[in-house]
N, C-alpha and C positions, 0 to 999 in steps of 0.2 A: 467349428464352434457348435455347440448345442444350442439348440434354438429354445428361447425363451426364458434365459437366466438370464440374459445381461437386459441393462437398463437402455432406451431409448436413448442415442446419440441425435441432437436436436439442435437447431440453429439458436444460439445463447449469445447475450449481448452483457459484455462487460463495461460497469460502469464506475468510473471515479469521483471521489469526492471533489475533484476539479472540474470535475463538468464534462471529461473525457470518453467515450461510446466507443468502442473497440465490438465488431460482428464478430465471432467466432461459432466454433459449434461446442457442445458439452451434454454433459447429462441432465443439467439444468436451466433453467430457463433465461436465469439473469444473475450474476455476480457482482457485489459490490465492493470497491476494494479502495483505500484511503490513498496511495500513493500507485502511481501507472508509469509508464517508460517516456509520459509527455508531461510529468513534474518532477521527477525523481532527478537530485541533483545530480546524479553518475549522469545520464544518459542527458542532463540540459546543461553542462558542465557551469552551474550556478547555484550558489554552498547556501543551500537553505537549511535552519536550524528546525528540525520538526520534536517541540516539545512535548515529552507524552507524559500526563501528572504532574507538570512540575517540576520533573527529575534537574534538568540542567537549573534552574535556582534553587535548587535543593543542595545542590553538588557545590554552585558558587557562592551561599550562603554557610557551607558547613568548609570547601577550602579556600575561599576567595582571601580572606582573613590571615591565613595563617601563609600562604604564598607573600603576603608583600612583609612577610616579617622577615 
């Protein structure tokens, strides 16, 4: 490797909007990230609905109506 292109690999701590702190190393100092492998329904097998916008009352306000016909 030639010395002095690449960036600083550095002790980086990842954090979740749960409150989750994960040490790892990176080229950054700190990562913030909304869902981690300690809320995310795959990995805690418990079916949470993460609304982003609106979308799912969006979806059963435009087909919720027209399914029970």
């Amino acid at each position: 490797m030639k010395e002095g292109i690449h960036p600083a690999y550095q002790p980086a701590k990842i954090i979740c909007a749960c409150g989750n702190v994960i040490d790892t190393r990176s080229t950054v100092k700190s990562i913030h990230v909304e869902i981690c492998s300690a809320c995310h329904p795959f990995y805690t097998g418990k079916q949470k609905l993460v609304d982003t916008a609106g979308r799912v009352e969006r979806f059963r306000r435009k087909y919720g109506a027209n399914a029970a016909k």
